[in-house]
Backbone bond lengths (Angstrom), bond angles and torsions (degrees), N, CA, C in turn:
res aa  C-N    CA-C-N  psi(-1)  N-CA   C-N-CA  omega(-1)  CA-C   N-CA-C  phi
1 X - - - 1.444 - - 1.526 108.10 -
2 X 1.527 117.88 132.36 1.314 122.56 170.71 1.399 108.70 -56.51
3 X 1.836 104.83 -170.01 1.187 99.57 177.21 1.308 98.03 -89.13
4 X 2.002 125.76 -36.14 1.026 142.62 -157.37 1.612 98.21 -60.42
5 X 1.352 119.10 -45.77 1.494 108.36 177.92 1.151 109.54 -90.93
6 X 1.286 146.25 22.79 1.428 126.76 149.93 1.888 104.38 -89.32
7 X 0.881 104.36 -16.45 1.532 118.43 -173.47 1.453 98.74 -76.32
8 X 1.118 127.60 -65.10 1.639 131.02 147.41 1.481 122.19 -10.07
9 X 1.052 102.09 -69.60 1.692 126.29 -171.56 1.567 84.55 -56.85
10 X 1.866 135.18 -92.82 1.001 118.47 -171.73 1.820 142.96 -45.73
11 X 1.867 88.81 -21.77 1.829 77.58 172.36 1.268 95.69 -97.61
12 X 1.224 164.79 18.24 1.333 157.08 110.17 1.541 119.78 -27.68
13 X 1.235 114.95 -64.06 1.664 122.89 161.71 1.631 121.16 -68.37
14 X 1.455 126.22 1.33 1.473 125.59 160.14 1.552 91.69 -92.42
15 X 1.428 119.39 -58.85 1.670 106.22 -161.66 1.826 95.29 -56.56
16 X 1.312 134.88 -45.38 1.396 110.10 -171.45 1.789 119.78 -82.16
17 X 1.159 102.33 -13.28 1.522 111.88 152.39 1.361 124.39 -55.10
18 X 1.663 107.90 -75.33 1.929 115.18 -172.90 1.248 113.88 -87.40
19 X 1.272 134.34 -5.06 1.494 139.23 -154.34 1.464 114.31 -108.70
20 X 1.529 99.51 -47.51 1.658 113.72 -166.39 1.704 93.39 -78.09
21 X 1.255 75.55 133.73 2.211 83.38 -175.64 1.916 73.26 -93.13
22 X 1.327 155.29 -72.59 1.101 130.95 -134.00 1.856 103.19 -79.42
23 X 1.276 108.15 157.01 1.525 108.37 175.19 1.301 118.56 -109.47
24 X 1.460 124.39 -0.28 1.599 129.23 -177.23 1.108 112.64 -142.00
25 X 1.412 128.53 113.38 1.746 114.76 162.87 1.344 119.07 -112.42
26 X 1.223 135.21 104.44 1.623 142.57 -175.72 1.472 91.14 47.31
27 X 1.328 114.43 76.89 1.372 130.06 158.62 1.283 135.93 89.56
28 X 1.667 93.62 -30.91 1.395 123.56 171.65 1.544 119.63 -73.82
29 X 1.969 118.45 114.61 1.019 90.76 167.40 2.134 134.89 -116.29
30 X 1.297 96.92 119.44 1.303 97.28 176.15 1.408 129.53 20.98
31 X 1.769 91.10 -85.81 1.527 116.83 172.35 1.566 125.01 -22.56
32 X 1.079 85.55 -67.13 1.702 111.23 172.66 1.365 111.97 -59.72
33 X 1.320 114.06 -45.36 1.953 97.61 174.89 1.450 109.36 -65.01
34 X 1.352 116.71 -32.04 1.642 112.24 -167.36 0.893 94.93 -66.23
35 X 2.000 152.46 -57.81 0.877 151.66 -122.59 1.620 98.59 -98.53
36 X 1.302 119.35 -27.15 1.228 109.88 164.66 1.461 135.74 -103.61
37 X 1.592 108.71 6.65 1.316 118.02 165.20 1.802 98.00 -88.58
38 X 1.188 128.71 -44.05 1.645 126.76 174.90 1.740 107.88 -53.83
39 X 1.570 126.73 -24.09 1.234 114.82 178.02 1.093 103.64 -123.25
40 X 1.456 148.13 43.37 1.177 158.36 63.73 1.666 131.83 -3.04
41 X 1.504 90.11 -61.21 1.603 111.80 161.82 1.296 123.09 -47.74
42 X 1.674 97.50 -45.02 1.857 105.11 -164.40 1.309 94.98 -78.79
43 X 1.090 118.56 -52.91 2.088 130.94 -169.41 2.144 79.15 -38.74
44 X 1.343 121.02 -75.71 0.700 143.58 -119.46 1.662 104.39 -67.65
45 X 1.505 107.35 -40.17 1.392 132.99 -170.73 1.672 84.00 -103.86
46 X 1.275 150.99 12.30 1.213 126.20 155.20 1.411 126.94 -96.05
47 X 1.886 106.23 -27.33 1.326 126.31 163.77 1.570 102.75 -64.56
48 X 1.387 119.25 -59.35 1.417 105.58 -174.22 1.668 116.24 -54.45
49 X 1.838 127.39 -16.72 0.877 111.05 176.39 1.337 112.79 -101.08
50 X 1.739 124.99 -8.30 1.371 110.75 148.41 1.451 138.47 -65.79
51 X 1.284 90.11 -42.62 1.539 101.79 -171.12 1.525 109.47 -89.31
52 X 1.265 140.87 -45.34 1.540 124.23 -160.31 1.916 89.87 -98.51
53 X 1.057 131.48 -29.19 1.456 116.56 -158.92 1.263 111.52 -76.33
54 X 1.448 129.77 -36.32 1.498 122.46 143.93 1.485 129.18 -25.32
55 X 1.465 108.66 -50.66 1.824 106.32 156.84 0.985 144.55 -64.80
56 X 1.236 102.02 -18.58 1.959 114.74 -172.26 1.870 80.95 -82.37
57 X 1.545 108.09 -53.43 1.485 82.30 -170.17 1.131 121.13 -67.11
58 X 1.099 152.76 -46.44 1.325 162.89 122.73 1.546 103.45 35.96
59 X 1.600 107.85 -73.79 0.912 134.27 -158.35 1.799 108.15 -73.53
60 X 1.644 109.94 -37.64 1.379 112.02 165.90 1.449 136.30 -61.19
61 X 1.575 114.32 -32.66 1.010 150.30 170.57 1.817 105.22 -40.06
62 X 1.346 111.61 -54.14 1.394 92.54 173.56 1.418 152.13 -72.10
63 X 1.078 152.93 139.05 1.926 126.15 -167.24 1.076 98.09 -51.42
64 X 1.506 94.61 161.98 1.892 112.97 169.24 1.210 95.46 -63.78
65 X 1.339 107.16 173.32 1.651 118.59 170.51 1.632 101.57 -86.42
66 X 1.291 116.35 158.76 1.626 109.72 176.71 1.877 99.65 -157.93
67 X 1.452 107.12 105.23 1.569 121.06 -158.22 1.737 93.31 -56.14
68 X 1.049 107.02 164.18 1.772 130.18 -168.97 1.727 81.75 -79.33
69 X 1.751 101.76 148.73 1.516 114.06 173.40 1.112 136.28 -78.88
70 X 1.298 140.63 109.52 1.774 116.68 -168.58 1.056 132.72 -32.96
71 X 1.566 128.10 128.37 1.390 117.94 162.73 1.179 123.38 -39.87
72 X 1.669 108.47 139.16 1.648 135.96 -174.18 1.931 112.40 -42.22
73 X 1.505 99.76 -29.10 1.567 108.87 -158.18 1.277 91.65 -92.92
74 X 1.522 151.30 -11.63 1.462 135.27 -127.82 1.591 57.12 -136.63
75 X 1.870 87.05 161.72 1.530 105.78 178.84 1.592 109.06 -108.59
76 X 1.175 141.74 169.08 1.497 141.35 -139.84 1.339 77.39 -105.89
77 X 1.626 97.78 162.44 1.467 127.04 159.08 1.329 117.36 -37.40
78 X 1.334 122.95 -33.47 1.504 109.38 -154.74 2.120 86.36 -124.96
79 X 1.001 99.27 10.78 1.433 87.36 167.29 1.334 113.50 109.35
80 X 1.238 131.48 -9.60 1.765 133.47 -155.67 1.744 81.71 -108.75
81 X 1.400 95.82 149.73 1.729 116.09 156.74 1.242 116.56 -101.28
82 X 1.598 111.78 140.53 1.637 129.03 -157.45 2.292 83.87 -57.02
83 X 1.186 111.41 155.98 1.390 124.20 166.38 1.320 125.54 -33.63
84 X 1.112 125.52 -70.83 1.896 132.02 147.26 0.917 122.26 -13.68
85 X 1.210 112.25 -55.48 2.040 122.29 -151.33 1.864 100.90 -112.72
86 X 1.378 118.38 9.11 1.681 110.76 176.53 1.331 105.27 -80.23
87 X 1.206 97.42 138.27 1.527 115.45 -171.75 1.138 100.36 -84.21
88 X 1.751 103.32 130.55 1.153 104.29 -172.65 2.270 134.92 -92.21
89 X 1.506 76.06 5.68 1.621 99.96 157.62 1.621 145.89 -84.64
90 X 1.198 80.10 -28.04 1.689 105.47 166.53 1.652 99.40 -53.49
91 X 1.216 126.75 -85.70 1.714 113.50 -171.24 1.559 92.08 -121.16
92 X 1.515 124.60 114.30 1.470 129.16 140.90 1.457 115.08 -38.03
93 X 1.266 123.70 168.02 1.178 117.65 -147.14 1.897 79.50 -117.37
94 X 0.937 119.92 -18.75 1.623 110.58 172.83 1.899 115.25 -83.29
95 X 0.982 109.94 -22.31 1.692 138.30 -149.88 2.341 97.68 -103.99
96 X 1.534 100.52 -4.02 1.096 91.06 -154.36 1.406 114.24 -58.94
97 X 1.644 156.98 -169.52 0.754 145.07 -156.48 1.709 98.54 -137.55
98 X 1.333 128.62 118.02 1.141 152.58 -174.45 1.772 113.15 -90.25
99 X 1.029 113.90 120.79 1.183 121.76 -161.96 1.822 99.62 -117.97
100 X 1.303 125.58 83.71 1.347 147.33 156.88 1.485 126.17 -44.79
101 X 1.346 144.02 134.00 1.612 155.50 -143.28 1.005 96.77 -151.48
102 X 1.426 129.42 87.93 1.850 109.54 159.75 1.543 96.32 -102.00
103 X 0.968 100.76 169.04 1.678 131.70 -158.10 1.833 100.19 -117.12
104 X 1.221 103.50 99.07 1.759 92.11 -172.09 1.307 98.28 -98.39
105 X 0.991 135.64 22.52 2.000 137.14 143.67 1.149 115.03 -95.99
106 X 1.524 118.21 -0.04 2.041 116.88 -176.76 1.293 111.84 -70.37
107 X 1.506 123.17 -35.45 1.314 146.81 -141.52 1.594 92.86 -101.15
C-alpha cells in the first residue's frame, strides 16, 4: 500500500465516521466502516513508514547515473565538432554565415 492510499483509506473513514449524520443503512452501520477503513489507513501508512521509507532512502543515497561522454573525434548530436577537431573549412571566419529575423508585423 502507498502512502497516497493509506491517506485515502483514512479520509474516507473520517468522512464516514464525522460527516454521516445517519448511523445505519439496511443493517449496515456507517460508524463502523469508517472506523475500520481509518485503522486500515493507520496499519497501512505505518508499514509504509517502516517498511518502504528506509528504501527510498537507501535508494536516494546513490548518484544519478550520468552516461560516458562522446568521443573527441565523432561529431555531436546536434551537428557541431568538439573545439579542437572543427574543421576549419566548413565556415572561414570572414565567409561566416549570418542568420537574419525580419519581423513581417514590424512594418
Amino acid at each position: 500500500m502507498t502512502i497516497g492510499a493509506a491517506l485515502l483509506l483514512i479520509a474516507a473513514g473520517a468522512v464516514l465516521r464525522f460527516a454521516v449524520a445517519t448511523t445505519a443503512i439496511y443493517g449496515i452501520d456507517l460508524h463502523m466502516i469508517g472506523d475500520i477503513l481509518m485503522a486500515v489507513g493507520a496499519v497501512g501508512l505505518l508499514l509504509w513508514l517502516v517498511i518502504w521509507l528506509p528504501r527510498t532512502r537507501a535508494r536516494t543515497s546513490r548518484p544519478p547515473y550520468q552516461p560516458p561522454p562522446p568521443p573527441a573525434d565523432l561529431p555531436r548530436r546536434d551537428g557541431y565538432y568538439p573545439a579542437e577537431r572543427y574543421p576549419a573549412d566548413r565556415y572561414p571566419a570572414d565567409n561566416a554565415p549570418t542568420l537574419r529575423y525580419e519581423d513581417p508585423y514590424s512594418r
